[in-house]
C-alpha positions as CSV (number, residue, x, y, z in Angstrom):
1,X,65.9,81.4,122.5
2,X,68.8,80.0,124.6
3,X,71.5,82.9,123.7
4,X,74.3,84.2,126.5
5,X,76.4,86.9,126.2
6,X,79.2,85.0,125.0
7,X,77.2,84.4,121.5
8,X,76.8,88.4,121.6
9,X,80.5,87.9,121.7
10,X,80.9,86.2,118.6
11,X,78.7,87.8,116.7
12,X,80.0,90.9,117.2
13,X,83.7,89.3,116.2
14,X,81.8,88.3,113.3
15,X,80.6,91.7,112.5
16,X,84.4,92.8,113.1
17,X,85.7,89.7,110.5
18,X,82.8,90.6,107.7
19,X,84.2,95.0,107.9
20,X,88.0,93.5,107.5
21,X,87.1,91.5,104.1
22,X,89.7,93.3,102.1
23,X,87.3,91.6,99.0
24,X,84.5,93.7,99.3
25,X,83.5,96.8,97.1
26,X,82.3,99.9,98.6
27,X,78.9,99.2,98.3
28,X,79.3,95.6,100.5
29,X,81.6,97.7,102.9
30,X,78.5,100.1,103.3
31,X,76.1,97.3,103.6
32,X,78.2,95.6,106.5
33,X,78.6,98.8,108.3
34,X,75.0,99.5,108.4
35,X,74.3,96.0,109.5
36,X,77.4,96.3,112.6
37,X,75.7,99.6,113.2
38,X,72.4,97.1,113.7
39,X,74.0,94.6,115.5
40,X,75.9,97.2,117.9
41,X,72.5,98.9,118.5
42,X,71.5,95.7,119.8
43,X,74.7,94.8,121.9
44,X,74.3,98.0,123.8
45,X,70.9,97.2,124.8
46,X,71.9,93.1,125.9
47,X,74.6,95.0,127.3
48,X,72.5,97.4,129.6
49,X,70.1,94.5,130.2
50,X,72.9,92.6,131.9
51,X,74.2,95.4,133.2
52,X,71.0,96.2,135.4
53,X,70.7,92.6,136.2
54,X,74.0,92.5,138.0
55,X,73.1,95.5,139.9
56,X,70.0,94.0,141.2
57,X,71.8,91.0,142.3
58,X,74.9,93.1,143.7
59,X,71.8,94.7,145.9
60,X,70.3,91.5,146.9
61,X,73.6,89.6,148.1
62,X,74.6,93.0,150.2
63,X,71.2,93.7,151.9
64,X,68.7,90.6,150.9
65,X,64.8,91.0,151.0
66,X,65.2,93.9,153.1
67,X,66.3,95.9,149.6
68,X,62.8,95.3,148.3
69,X,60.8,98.3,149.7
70,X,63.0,100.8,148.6
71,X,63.0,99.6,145.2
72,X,60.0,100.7,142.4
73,X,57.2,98.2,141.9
74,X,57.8,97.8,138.3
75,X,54.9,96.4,136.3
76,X,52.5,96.7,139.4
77,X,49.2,98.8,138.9
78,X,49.9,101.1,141.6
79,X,52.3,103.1,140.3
């Protein structure tokens, strides 16, 4: 999967242009909520993954390898 946050973009705008359709009954207009509420779910979660990433690189560029011993061996067996 090559997705970026920009196609999170768009499909959330898609999600917005699918709720607007001034076509659909109320049983479509349910449908498409539940399937926004979905894709939201997911968003926030992208959204927190990129979110932690930039504060791990925000720590590396201010204080470089030396960072590393302060922060939690994550995955490592010795926890």
């Amino acid at each position: 999967m090559k997705n970026k946050l920009g196609d999170l973009n768009n499909h959330l705008f898609a999600a917005l242009e699918r709720l607007s359709d001034e076509d659909l009954n109320s049983d479509q207009i349910e449908q498409e909520a539940k399937r926004a509420d979905a894709i939201v779910s997911v968003a926030d979660k992208i959204i927190g993954n990129a979110d932690l990433q930039l504060k791990a690189a925000k720590l590396w560029a201010e204080h470089g390898s030396q960072i590393m011993p302060m922060l939690p061996k994550i995955g490592s067996s010795d926890q």
